[in-house]
Each structure stands twice: as C-alpha cells, then as structure tokens.
C-alpha positions, 0 to 999 in steps of 0.5 A: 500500500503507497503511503499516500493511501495510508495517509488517506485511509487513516485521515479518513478513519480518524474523521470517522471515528470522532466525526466530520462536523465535531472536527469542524466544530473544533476548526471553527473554534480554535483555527478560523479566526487565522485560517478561515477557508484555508487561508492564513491572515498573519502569513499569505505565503503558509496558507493550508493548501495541499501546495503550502502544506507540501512546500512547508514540509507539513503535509503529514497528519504528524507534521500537522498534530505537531504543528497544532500541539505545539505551535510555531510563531505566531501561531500558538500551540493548543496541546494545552486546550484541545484534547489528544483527539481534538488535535488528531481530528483537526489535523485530519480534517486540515489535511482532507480539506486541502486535498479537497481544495478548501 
C-alpha cells in the first residue's frame, strides 16, 4: 500500500471515528479566526493548501498534530486546550480539506 493511501485511509478513519462536523466544530473554534477557508491572515505565503502544506514540509497528519500541539510563531500551540483527539481530528480534517481544495 503507497503511503499516500495510508495517509488517506487513516485521515479518513480518524474523521470517522470522532466525526466530520465535531472536527469542524473544533476548526471553527480554535483555527478560523487565522485560517478561515484555508487561508492564513498573519502569513499569505503558509496558507493550508495541499501546495503550502507540501512546500512547508507539513503535509503529514504528524507534521500537522505537531504543528497544532505545539505551535510555531505566531501561531500558538493548543496541546494545552484541545484534547489528544481534538488535535488528531483537526489535523485530519486540515489535511482532507486541502486535498479537497478548501
């Protein structure tokens, strides 16, 4: 199996698992403020597009929980405010929303 289908079969199974419209919820609450449809308010050039994820070495579901967890400036962390789960499921929801273009 390549590992874009297992990147893919496991974002949708974490999906799944806590569920679409909570990932969102979650989204909506903690990230839109920056990134409301994939986009970046404080840095155009780090948008959440599959382009920008890729060119900043975060298109992973890892690289992105990483990113979530602990922040990177000016974006704060939020292992401290979201649970394990809710961090596993933005990041999915993240990466399939911008395989899906946003």
């Amino acid at each position: 199996m390549s590992k874009s289908l297992k990147i893919a079969l496991f974002s949708a199974l974490s999906l799944t698992a806590v569920g679409v419209a909570q990932a969102n919820d979650v989204f909506n609450k903690n990230c839109v403020a920056c990134h409301a449809g994939g986009k970046n308010v404080m840095n155009p050039d780090k948008t959440l597009s599959s382009e920008s994820l890729e060119k900043n070495g975060v298109n992973s579901l890892d690289a992105i929980k990483k990113l979530v967890s602990e922040g990177k400036s000016p974006m704060p962390g939020f292992a401290s405010t979201l649970s394990k789960e809710e961090i596993e499921s933005v990041s999915a929801y993240v990466l399939e929303q911008a395989k899906k273009g946003w």
